[in-house]
C-alpha positions as CSV (number, residue, x, y, z in Angstrom):
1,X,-29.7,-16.1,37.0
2,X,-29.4,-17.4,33.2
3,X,-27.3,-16.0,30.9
4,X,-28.6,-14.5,27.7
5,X,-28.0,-16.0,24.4
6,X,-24.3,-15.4,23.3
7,X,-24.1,-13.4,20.6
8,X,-23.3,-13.7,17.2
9,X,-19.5,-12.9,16.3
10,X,-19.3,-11.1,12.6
11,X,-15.5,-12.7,11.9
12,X,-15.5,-9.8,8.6
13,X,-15.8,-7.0,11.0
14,X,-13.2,-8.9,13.4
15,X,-11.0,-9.3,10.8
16,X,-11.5,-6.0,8.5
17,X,-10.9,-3.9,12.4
18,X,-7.5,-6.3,12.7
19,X,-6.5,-4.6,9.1
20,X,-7.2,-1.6,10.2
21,X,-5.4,-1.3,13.3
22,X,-2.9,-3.2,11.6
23,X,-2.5,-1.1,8.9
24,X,-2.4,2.2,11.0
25,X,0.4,0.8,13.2
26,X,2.4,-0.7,10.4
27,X,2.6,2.9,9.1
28,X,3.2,4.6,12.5
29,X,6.1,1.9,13.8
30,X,7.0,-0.3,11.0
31,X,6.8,-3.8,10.9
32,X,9.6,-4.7,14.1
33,X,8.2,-2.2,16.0
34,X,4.6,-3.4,16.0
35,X,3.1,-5.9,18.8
36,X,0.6,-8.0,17.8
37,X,-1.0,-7.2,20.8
38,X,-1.0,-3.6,19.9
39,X,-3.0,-4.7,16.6
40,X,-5.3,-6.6,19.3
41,X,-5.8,-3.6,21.4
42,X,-6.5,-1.1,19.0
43,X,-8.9,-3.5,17.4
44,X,-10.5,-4.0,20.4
45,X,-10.1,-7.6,20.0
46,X,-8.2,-10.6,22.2
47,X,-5.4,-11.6,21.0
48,X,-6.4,-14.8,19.9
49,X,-8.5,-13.4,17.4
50,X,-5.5,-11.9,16.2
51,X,-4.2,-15.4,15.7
52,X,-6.9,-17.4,14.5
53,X,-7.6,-15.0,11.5
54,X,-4.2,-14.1,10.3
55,X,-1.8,-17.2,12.6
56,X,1.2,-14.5,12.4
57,X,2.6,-10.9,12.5
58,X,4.3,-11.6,9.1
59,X,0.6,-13.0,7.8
60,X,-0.8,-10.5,8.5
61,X,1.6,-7.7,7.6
62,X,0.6,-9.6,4.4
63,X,-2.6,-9.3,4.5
64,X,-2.3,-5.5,5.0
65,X,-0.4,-5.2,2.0
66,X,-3.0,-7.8,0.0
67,X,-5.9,-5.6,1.3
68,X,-4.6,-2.5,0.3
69,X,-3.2,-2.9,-2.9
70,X,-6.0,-5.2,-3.9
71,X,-8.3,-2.5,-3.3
72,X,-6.5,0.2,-5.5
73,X,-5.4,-2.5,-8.4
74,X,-8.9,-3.9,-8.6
75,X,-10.8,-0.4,-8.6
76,X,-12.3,0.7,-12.6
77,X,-11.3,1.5,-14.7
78,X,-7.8,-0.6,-15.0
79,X,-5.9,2.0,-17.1
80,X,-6.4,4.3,-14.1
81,X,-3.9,2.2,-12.0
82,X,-1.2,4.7,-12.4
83,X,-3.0,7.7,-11.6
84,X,-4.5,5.9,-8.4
85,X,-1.0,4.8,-7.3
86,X,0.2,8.5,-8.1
87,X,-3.0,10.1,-6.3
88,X,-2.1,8.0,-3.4
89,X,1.5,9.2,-3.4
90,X,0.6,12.9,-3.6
91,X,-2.6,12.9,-1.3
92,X,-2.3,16.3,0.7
93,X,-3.3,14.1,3.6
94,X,-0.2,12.2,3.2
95,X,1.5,11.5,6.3
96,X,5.3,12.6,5.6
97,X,9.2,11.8,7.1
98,X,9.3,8.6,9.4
99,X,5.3,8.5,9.2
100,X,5.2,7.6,5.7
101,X,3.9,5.1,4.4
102,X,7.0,3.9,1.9
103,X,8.9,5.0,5.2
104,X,7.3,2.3,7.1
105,X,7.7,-0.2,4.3
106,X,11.7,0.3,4.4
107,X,11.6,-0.2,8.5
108,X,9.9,-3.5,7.5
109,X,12.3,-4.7,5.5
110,X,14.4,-5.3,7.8
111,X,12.8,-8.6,8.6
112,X,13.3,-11.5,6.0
113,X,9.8,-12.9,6.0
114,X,8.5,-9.0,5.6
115,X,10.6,-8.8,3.1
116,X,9.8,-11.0,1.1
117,X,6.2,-9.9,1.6
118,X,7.2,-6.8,0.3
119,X,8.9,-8.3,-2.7
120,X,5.9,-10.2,-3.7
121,X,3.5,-7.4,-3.2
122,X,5.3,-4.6,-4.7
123,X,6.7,-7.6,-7.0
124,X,4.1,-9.5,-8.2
125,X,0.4,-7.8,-7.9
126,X,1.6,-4.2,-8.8
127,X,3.9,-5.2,-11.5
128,X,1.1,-7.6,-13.2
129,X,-1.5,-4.3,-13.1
130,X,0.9,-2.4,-14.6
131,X,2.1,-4.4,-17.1
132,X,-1.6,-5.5,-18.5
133,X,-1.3,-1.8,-20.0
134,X,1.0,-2.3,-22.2
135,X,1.9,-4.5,-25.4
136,X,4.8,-4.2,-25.4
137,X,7.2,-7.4,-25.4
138,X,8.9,-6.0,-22.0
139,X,5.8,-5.5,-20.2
140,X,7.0,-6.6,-17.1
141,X,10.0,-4.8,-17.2
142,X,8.2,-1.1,-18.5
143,X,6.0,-2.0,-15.3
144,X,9.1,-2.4,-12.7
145,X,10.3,0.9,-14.1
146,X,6.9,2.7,-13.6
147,X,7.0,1.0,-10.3
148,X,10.5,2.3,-9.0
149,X,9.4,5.9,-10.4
150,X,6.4,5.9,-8.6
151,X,8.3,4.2,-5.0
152,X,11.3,6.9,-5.5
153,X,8.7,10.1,-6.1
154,X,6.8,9.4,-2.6
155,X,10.6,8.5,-1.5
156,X,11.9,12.0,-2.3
157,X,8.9,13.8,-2.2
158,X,7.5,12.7,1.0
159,X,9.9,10.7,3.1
160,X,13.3,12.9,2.5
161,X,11.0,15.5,1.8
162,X,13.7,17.6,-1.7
163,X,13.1,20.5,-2.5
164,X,11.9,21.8,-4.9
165,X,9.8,18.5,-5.5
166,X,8.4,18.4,-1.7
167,X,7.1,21.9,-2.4
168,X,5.5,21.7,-5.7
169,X,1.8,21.5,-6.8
170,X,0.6,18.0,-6.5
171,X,-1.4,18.8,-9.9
172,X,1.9,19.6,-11.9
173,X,3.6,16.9,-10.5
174,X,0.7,14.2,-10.9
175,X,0.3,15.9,-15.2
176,X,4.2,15.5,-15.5
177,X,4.7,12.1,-14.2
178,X,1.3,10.9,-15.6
179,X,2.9,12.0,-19.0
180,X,6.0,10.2,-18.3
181,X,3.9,6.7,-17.7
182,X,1.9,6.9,-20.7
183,X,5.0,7.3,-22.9
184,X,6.9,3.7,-21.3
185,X,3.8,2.1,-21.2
186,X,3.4,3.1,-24.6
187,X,-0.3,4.4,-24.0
188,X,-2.5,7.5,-25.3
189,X,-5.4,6.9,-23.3
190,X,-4.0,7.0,-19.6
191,X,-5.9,9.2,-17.7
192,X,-3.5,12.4,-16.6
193,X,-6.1,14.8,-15.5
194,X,-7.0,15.5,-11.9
């Protein structure tokens, strides 16, 4: 009996099902607690795969991080990159306490080389968006401070989950802190309507 012709791999759908399982057990466990061959598993990959495309857990824990913020930073139009980060934050879908998201990031952190991942993600592609909407000589540093608003809301809001904050209308909190942004960034034509 012959074997039929092998078939075709599609590495982008390998690779894209690797983020995603990635990404969903990143959030759920953090970066220590998550196997790489969990990622496999839940991809329904081998292993090797896992390997071949991304060589490491850290690389891709970074490639999670370049996928998702790429995605959001890159989206039109660019002056809607607070809002988006904001929307993100206050999403009624939101997974909350240990599930969170930014709860997940600090787990991480507890491993130099994720670290640093994190520092150049949050530190590098966020803070370069940001900071293109602005003209102001301290660009960079107006973006950090956006930034570290935005990272302490879904902190407070979502991970500790404060009162009254936790508890209040995602649409008066979005119109507030989408006020806020405009006036650093010194900018009139941020959007701040849902």
């Amino acid at each position: 009996m012959t074997a039929g012709p092998r078939r075709k791999r599609d590495s982008a759908a390998t690779k894209e099902a690797l983020l995603q399982a990635a990404s969903a057990l990143f959030a759920e466990r953090g970066f220590t607690a998550t196997t790489v061959r969990d990622v496999a598993a839940r991809a329904g990959v081998n292993q090797a795969l896992l390997f071949r495309y991304f060589g490491s857990k850290q690389e891709l824990f970074a490639a999670v991080l370049s996928h998702n913020s790429a995605r959001l930073i890159e989206a039109q139009p660019p002056e809607g990159l607070p809002r988006r980060m904001l929307d993100g934050l206050l999403a009624a879908d939101q997974l909350s306490g240990d599930e969170h998201p930014i709860a997940a990031m600090l787990r991480s952190y507890s491993d130099e080389r994720a670290a640093h991942v994190l520092r150049e993600e949050l530190g590098a592609r966020y803070t370069a968006g940001l900071a293109e909407l602005t003209d102001a000589e301290d660009a960079e540093l107006r973006a950090d401070l956006v930034l570290a608003w935005l990272f302490g809301l879904g902190m407070v809001r979502s991970v500790l989950g404060k009162s009254p904050l936790a508890q209040a209308d995602p649409d008066v909190v979005a119109r507030y802190v989408a006020r806020g942004i405009s006036v650093l960034l010194e900018r009139t034509d941020l959007p701040d309507e849902r």
